[in-house]
N, C-alpha and C positions, 0 to 999 in steps of 0.2 A: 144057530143064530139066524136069525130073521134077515134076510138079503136087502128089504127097505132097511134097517136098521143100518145094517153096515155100510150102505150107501150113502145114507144120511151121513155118517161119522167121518167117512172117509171126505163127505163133500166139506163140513165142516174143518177138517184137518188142513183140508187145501187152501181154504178161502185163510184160514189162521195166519196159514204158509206165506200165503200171498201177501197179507198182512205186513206181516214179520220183517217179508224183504222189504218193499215200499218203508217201511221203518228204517230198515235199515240204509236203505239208499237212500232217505232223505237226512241220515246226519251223517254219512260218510260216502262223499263223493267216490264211488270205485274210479271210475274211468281216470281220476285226478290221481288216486293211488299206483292207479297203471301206470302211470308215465311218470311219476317217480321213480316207482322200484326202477323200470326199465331203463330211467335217466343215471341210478346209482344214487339215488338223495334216499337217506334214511328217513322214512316217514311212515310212521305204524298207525295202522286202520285208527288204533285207540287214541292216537296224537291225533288223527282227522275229528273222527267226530267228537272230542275233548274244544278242541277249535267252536265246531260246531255251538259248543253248551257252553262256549265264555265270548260268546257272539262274536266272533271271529271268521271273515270269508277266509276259508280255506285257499282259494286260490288266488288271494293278495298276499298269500305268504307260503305258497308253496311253489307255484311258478318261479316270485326271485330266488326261493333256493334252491333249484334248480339251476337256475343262472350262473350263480353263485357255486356251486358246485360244478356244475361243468368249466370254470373258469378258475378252477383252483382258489379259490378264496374261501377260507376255513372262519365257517359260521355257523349257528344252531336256532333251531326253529324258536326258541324259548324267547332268542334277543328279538326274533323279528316280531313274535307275538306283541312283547313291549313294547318295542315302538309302536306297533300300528296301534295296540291300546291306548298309547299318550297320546295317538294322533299326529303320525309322522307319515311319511310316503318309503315306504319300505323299498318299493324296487325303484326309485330313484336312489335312497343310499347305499343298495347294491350296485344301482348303474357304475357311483360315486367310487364305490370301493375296486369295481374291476377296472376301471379308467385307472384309477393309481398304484393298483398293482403293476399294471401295463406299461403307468410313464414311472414307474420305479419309484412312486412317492408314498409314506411311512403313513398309513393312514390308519386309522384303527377303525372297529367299530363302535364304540362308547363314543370318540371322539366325531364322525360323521353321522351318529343320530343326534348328537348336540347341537354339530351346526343345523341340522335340516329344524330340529324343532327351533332352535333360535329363528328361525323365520327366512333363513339363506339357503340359497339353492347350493345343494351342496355338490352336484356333480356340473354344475354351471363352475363352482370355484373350482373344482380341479381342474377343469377345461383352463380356464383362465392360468389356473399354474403352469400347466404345460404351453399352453398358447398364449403369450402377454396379449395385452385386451390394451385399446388405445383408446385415451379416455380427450375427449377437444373442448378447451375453455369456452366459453363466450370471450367476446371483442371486450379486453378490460383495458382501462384508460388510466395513468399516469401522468402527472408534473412533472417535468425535470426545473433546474432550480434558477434557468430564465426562463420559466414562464409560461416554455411551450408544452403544449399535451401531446403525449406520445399514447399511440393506441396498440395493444397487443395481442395474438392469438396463439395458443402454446396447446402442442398436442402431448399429451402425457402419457409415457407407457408405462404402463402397470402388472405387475404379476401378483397372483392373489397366495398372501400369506395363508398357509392351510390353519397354524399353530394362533393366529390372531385373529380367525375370522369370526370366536364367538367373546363378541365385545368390542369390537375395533368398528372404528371408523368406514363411513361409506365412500363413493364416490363423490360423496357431496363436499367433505370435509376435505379432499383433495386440491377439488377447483379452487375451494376458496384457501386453501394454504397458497396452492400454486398463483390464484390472485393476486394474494397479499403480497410474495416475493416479487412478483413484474409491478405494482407499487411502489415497494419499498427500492426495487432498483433503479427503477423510472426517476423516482425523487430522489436518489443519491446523485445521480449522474449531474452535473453542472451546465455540459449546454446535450439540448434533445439532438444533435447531430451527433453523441458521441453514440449514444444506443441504436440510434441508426446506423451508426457504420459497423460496429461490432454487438450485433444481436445476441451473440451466442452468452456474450457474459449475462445477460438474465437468469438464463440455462446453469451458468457454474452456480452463480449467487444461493438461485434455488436450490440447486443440488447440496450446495453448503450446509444447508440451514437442518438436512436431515426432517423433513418437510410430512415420509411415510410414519413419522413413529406415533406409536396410538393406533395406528388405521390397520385396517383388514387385508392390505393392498404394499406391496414391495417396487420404490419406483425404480425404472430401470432408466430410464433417459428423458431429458423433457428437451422438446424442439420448438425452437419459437417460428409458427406456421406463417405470421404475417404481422407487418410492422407499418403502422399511416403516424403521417404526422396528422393534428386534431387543432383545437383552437390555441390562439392566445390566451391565455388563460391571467401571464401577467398582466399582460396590456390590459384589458377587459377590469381587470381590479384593478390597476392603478387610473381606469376611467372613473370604475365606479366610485375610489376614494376622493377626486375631485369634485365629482358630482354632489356626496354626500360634505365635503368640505366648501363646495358653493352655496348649497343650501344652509348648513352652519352658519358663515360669513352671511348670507341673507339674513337667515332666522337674529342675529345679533346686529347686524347695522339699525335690520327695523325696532329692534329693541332698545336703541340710542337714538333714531325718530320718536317712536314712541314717548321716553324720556324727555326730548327737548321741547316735544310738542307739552308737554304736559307742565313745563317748566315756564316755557312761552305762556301759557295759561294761568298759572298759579304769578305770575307778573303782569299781565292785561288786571286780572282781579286787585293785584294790590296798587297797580296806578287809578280804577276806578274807586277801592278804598282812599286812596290818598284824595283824588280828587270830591267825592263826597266830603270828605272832611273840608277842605277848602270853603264848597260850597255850605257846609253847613257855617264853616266861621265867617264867609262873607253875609250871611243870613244875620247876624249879630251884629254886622256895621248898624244897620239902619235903627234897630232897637238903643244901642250905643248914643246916635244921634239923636234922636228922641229925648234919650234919658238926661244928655247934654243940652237939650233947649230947656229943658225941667228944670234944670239945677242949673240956668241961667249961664253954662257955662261955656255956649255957641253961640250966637248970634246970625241973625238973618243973613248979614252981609258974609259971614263966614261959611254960612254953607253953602250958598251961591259960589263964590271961590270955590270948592270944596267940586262941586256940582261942572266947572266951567275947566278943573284938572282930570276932572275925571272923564271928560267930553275929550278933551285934548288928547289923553294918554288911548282910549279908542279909535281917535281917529290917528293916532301914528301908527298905532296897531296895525289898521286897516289898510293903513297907505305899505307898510311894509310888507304885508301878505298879498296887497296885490303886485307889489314889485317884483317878488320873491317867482312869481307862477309868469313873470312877463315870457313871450318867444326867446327874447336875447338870453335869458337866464336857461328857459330850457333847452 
């Protein structure tokens, strides 16, 4: 055989080789395979680069089983494939599961990729189960039943239900439970000096009421952090009810002004009808007289007379209207 020939073959063979590996190191991480094996986590070249071809990083799910396996917690690569395929944080629900093998709490795996994909941190919740989480109102303000406002600040401690955290209530649904009870006891109470003296019955009241059910969250104690007395709140309304009753009483006396005034007027009109009328009937004396020299049935001398009472009854008129206005009279 020809020495270039085999030269040639042999170079080709190698470059093939070369190929081949580059192939194969780019779908099965060795170096990630090392430190498995040598970790004790069961994971075969053909489980690596199978990852590889259902677009899976290899090492977001072979590091936490590794974790996971050094830490005693009995898990299989297939579930963590899952989850990261749905879109979960895989070694955060390993983080979650060796936290609760550790505080002794019954966690599964089906049950902490539910909570993480439900959108909760799942190894935050276990935290919280082992270590109660203190959750602090806002300044919420109550009536008590004279009048005065009482203002309140309540710290509430909470430990996170593992078994109600997919579907249960937040922190949010808390405050405003624990609101509504410092409310509802504020405005039971009869004078605002009694909840000042004994703060803590807010605390039983709440506690009564079974306040965590529905929620995510198990309370354990609630502490009322601070207590101010606030406004009048009776006083203040029974101002405003006089104010709004002055105004009333106005709006209706002027509405019986109104009326008289209008009454006073609809009377000026009918003394100025009456007296038209007057004035038209005294307009018919003189046609009267008239019509009595016609029909012969007055005479000159008679209405001279007629004319000389009529002068008289003006001038006593006159003399008693100016009597009427003298100083002595006024």
């Amino acid at each position: 055989m020809n020495p270039d020939s085999t030269l040639l073959t042999t170079g080709i063979i190698f470059i093939l080789a070369l190929v081949l590996i580059a192939i194969f190191l780019r779908f099965v991480p060795l170096g990630l395979w090392i430190t498995a094996y040598f970790s004790g986590t069961k994971v075969s070249i053909g489980d690596l680069a199978g990852m590889r071809l259902r677009r899976v990083k290899p090492a977001h799910i072979v590091n936490p089983m590794i974790k996971a396996t050094k830490a005693g917690v009995p898990i299989e690569t297939n579930q963590l494939e899952a989850h990261y395929l749905a879109g979960g944080n895989v070694n955060l629900v390993v983080d979650a599961l060796i936290a609760a093998q550790r505080a002794n709490i019954d966690l599964e795996f089906e049950q902490a990729a539910a909570i993480d994909l439900a959108g909760r941190n799942v190894f935050e919740a276990v935290q919280v189960s082992v270590n109660p989480k203190v959750i602090e109102t806002p300044v919420i303000a109550g009536v008590a039943m004279n009048g005065i406002e009482v203002k309140a600040k309540a710290k509430v401690t909470v430990r996170a239900n593992i078994e109600r955290l997919v579907g249960g209530a937040g922190e949010e649904t808390i405050i405003a439970r624990v609101g509504e009870g410092i409310v509802t006891t504020v405005g039971s109470a009869k004078m605002h000096s009694i909840v000042l003296e004994n703060p803590d019955s807010i605390s039983q009241t709440i506690l009564k009421k079974g306040l965590d059910s529905g929620t995510a969250f198990e309370i354990l104690s609630i502490d009322i952090a601070d207590v101010d007395v606030g406004r009048n709140i009776g006083a203040k309304l029974q101002a405003d009810q006089a104010e709004a009753d002055k105004k009333i009483a106005q709006a209706k006396a002027e509405e019986r002004r109104a009326v008289a005034v209008a009454v006073e007027q609809e009377n000026v009109a009918e003394v100025q009808k009456m007296r038209a009328k007057v004035v038209e009937a005294e307009s018919e004396v003189p046609l009267a007289v008239a019509q009595a020299f016609r029909n012969g049935q007055l005479g000159v001398m008679d209405y001279y007379k007629l004319e000389n009472v009529q002068a008289d009854s003006k001038m006593r008129q006159t003399i008693a209207g100016e009597a009427s206005h003298t100083p002595e009279n006024e």
